[in-house]
N, C-alpha and C positions, 0 to 999 in steps of 0.2 A: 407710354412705355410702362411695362408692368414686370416685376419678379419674374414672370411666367417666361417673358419675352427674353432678359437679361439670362435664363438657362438653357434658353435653345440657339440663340447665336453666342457664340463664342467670340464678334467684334464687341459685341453692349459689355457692359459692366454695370457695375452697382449704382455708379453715379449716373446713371442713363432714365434710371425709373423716373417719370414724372414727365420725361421731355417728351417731343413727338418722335415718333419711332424711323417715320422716314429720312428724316433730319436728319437725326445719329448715324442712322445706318450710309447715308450717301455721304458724310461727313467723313469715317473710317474708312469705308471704302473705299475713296478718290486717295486714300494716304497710302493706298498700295500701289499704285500706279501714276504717278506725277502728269505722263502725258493722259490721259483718260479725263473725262466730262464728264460731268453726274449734274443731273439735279431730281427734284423731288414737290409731288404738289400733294396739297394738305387739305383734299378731296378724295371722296370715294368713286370706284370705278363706273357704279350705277348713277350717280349724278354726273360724272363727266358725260356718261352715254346720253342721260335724258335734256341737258344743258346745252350741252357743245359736243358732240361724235364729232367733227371735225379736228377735235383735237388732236386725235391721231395719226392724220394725214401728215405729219408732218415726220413721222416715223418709218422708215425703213422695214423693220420687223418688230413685233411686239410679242413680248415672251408674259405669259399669263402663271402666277406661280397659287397653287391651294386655294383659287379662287371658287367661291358656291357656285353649281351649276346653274341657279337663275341667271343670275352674273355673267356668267362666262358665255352663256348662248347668246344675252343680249351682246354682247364683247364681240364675241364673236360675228355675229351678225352683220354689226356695224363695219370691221376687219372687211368682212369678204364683200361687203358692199365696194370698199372703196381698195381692193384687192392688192390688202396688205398681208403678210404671210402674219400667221397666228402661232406660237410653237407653246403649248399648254405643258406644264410640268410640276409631276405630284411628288411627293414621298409624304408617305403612308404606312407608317409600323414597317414591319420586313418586306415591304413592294414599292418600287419606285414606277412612274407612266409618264408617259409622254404622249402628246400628241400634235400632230402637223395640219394645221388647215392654210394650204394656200391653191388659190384658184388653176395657176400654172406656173412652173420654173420650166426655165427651160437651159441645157445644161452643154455649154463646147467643148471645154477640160472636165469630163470624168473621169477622170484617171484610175483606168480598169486594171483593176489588180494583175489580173494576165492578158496577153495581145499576141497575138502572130505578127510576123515581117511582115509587112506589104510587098512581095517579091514580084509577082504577076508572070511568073514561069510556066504558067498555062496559055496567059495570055500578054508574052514578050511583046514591049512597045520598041517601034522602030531604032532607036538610039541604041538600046542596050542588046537586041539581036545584031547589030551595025558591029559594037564592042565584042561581044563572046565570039562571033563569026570570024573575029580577025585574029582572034587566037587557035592555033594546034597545037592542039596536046603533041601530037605526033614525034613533029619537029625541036621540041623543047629541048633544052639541055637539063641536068639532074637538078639544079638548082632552082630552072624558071618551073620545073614539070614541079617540084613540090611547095610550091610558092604561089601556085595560082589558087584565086578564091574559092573556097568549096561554091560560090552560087554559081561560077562559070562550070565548073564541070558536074553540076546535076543540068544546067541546061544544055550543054553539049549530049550529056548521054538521054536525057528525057527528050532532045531531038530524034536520035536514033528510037529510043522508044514507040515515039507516039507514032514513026515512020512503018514499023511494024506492027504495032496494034491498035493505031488508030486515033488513041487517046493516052492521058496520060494515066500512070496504075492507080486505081481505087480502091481496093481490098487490100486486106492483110498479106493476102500471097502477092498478090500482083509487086505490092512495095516490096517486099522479103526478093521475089525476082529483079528487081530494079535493084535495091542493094547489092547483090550480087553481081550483077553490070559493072557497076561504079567500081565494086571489088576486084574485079577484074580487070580495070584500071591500071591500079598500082604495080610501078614498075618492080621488075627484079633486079637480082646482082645475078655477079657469073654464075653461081652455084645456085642459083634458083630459087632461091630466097626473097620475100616480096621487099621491097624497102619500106623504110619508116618513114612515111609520110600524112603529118598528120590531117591535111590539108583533103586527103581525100575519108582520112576517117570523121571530119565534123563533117562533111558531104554527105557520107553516111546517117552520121548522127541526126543530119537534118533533112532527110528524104520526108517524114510524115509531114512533116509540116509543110515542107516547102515546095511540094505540090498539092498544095491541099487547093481545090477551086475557089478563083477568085469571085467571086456575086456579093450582091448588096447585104450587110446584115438584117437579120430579120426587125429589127430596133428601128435601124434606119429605115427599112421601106413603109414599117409602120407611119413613121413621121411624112415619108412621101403621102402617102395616102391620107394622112390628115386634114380634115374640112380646114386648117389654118394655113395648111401649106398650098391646099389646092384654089382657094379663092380669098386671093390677098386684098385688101383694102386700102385705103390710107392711115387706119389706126392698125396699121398690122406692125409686129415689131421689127427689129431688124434680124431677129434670128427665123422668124419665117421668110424675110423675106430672103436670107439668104438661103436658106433650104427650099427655096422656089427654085432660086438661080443651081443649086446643085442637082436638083431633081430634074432638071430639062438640059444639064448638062450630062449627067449620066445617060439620060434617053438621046443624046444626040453624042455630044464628041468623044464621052465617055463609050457608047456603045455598050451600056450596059452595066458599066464600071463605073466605081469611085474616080475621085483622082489620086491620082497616084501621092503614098506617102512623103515620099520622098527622105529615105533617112535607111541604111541597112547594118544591119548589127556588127559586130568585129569578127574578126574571123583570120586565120591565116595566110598572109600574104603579104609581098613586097609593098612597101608604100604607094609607089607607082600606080601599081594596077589598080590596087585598093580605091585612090583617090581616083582615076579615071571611073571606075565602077561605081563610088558613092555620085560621082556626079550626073552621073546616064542616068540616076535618079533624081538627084537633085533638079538638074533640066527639064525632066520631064515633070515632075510637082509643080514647079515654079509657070510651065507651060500649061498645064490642067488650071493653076489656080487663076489665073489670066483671063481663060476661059469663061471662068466662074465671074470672075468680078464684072468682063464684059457685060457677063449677063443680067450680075445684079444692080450694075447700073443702069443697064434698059428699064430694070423692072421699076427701079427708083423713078427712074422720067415718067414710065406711064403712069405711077400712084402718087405723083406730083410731087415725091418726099424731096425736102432740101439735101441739094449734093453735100457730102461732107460726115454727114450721118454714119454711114459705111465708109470706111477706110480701104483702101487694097491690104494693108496691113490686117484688118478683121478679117476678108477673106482669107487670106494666105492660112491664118489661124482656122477659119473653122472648117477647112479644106482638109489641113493635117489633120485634124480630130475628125475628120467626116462621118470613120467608121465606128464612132465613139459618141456620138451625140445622143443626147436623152433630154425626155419631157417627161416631168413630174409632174399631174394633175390630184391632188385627192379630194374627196368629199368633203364636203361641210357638215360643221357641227349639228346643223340644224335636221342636216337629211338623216345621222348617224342617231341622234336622238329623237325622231321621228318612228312610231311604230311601223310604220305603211310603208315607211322606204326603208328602216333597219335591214342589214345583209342578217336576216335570221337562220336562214340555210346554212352560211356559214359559221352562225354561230354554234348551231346546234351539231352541225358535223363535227366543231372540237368538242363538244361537253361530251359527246360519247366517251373521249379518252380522258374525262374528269382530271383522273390520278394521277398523268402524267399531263398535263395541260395547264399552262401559267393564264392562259386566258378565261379560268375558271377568278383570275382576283380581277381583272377585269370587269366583270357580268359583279361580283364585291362592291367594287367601289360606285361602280353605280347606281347598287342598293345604299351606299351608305350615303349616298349624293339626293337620294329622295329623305333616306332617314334625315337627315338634315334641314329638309326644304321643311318638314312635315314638325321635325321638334329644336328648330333654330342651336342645336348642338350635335355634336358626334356619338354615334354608337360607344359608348363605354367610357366617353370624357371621365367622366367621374365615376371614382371607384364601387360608389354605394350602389350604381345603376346596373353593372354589369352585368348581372343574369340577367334584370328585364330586360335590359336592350337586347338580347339575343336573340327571345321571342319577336321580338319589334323588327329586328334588321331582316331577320326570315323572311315574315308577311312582304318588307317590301321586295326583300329580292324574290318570292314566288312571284307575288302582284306583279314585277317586271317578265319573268320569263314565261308567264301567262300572256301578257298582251306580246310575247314575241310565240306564241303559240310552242312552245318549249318545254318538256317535260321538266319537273322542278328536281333533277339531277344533283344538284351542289350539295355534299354532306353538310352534318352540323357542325361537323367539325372544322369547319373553313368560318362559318357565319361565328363561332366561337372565339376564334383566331381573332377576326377583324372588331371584334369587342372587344379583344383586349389589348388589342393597338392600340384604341383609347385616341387614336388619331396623334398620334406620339410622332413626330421626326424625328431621325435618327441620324447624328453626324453622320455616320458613314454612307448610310442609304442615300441622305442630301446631298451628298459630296458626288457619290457616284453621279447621279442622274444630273447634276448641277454638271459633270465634266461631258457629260454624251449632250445634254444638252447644248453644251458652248461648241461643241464640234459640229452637231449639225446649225445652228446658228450662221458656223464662220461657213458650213456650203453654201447657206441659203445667200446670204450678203456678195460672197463673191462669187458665185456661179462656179464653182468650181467642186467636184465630188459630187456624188449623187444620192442625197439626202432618202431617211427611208419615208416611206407612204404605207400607212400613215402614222399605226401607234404604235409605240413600244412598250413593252412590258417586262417588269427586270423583277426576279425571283430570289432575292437576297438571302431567305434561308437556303434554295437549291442554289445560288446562283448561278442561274440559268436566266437568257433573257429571249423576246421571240418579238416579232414585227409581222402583225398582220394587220390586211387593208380593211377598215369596218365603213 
């Protein structure tokens, strides 16, 4: 531990110089959280790799923080051999980066920012045409007529609709015409006056949506179509193997369709009905996912996996999230820093918009990762270097966008910039990317959220940050 060290963490102190740094550091840290494990080995990461790689097998995820890119590829390497998730994180003067190397996540609760109702009003399942058909609007009295669900009376009049044109409206007009049906609805008083019922105005409110056609999302058919989904093995896991079992369910009892969510939003209306309604869904989910499980336990006996593995309880769950599942696959470090396989096209379509482009510090730091390799310190460490290093950091970032066949675009003024980072971290830049870090972290461990692919780039003077796939 060194002076150096005691002014860039804020847990060291003065009393710290001398000691081992890992020490100290997991020593302070365990005292911010009682329940949390820490330990620390008093080896480097390149002798752990050439000694014992195995040592990381015993790891979850491993987070790589400012380690040299010889380092980090060998790191790496070893990671995706034994197909452990990798999550690299830099800060760098005013630019924080990350980056995700895992083989595959594959993902049940993504919890998508926005979703539609699973309604299936295009395509009513038997239970719940059974329910809306036994109600009349006609017959009602004032109370029950504006108490019923707005979902039964866009399926009552999208009956009549589709009885007249075939299908149900798909344009702007066509809906604007269906609005005006439903409008037409609402009863009057003596004096011809419509009444206030709100039951038919969120009906209204929820025409776009709630005939919007029911089909596979485009996400999920991808995943159908998946060489993992289509030829299962015995090492296959249990989330292919249940998107087998959904994918020959949707071709067969589905008919095309998910299964049904089973769950409908609030809305106005008597308890009653409300609950008889949520349940023609509930029934029918709980019946779909039945289906599903049947089938992913066939699939279990023919690939010999031990019963128990899948739960009915796991199907039930990735039934409800069906239309919500996602696979995260990215590249490896190795392909990424590889000239022959680098996405050069891509890169080169942003450097066009230099000026406005954060992946110009990017195509930076990876000049300053060879400066490195080549003079065992950083561009502008030390004060006295700083103009030469400038010349120096150039050559290597043209010598890089050369072997990506790239015109040598980046001003001086960026290669200037990153010399006078001096390779400085910055509380606040560390803190940022340390917090985005620990968030995608907590999707990768719990399978839940849908972590970005692959790098991210955080723009602390604009801040401004971007995720693009290299």
């Amino acid at each position: 531990m060194t002076g150096e060290h005691v002014g860039n963490n804020f847990f060291l102190d003065a009393d710290c110089i001398g000691q081992n740094r890992g020490e100290v550091a997991t020593r302070l840290l365990l005292e911010l959280n009682e329940d949390v494990a820490g330990n620390f080995v008093d080896q480097s990461i390149d002798e752990i790799i050439s000694e014992n790689a195995e040592f990381f097998a015993q790891y979850t995820t491993v987070i790589a923080c400012d380690v040299p890119e010889k380092i980090l590829l060998g790191l790496s390497a070893a990671l995706w051999r034994m197909k452990i998730p990798l999550l690299v994180c830099r800060s760098y003067g005013m630019m924080g980066y990350m980056r995700l190397a895992i083989r595959e996540h594959t993902i049940i609760e993504s919890h998508p920012d926005s979703s539609h109702a699973d309604l299936r009003l295009d395509q009513p399942f038997t239970s719940l045409c059974h329910f809306c058909d036994s109600l009349n609007l006609d017959q009602m009295n004032k109370k029950d007529h504006s108490h019923t669900p707005w979902l039964v009376i866009i399926y009552k009049y999208l009956q009549s609709w589709i009885k007249q044109h075939g299908s149900p409206p798909k344009n702007y007009k066509e809906k604007n015409l269906f609005k005006d049906l439903i409008k037409s609805g609402v009863r009057t008083n003596k004096e011809g006056v419509p009444e206030l019922e709100e039951n038919f105005d969120e009906a209204i409110a929820n025409v776009n949506t709630a005939v919007l056609p029911t089909k596979v999302p485009s996400e999920i058919q991808a995943i159908f179509e998946d060489t993992a989904c289509c030829s299962l093995t015995s090492e296959s896991s249990n989330f292919w193997i249940m998107a087998r079992a959904l994918k020959d369910f949707t071709s067969n009892e589905g008919k095309g369709c998910l299964p049904v969510r089973g769950s409908i939003p609030d809305m106005t209306s008597d308890s009653s009905r409300y609950i008889s309604l949520q349940q023609c869904y509930k029934n029918q989910a709980d019946q779909d996912s039945m289906a599903v499980w049947s089938r992913t336990q066939q699939l279990m006996a023919s690939l010999g996996k031990v019963s128990g593995i899948i739960t009915e309880e796991d199907v039930k769950l990735f039934c409800k999230n069906a239309a919500f599942l996602r696979v995260v696959r990215c590249r490896s470090l190795a392909d990424e820093h590889n000239s022959n396989t680098a996405k050069t096209n891509h890169l080169g379509m942003y450097l066009e918009d230099s000026d406005n482009n954060d992946l110009v510090l990017y195509i930076l730091l990876r000049g300053v990762d060879r400066f490195y390799t080549e003079y065992n310190r950083y561009p502008g460490y030390h004060n006295e270097d700083v103009e030469t290093d400038i010349s120096k950091l150039k050559v290597h970032v043209n010598q890089l966008l050369q072997e990506w066949n790239l015109a040598p675009l980046i001003k001086d003024d960026y290669i200037h910039e990153m010399c006078h980072y001096g390779a400085a971290e910055l509380h606040s830049v560390a803190a940022y990317v340390g917090g985005a870090a620990s968030h995608e972290i907590i999707k990768v461990i719990t399978g839940q959220f849908v972590p970005f692919n692959n790098t991210y780039i955080y723009n602390a003077i604009k801040q401004t940050s971007m995720v693009v796939e290299l």
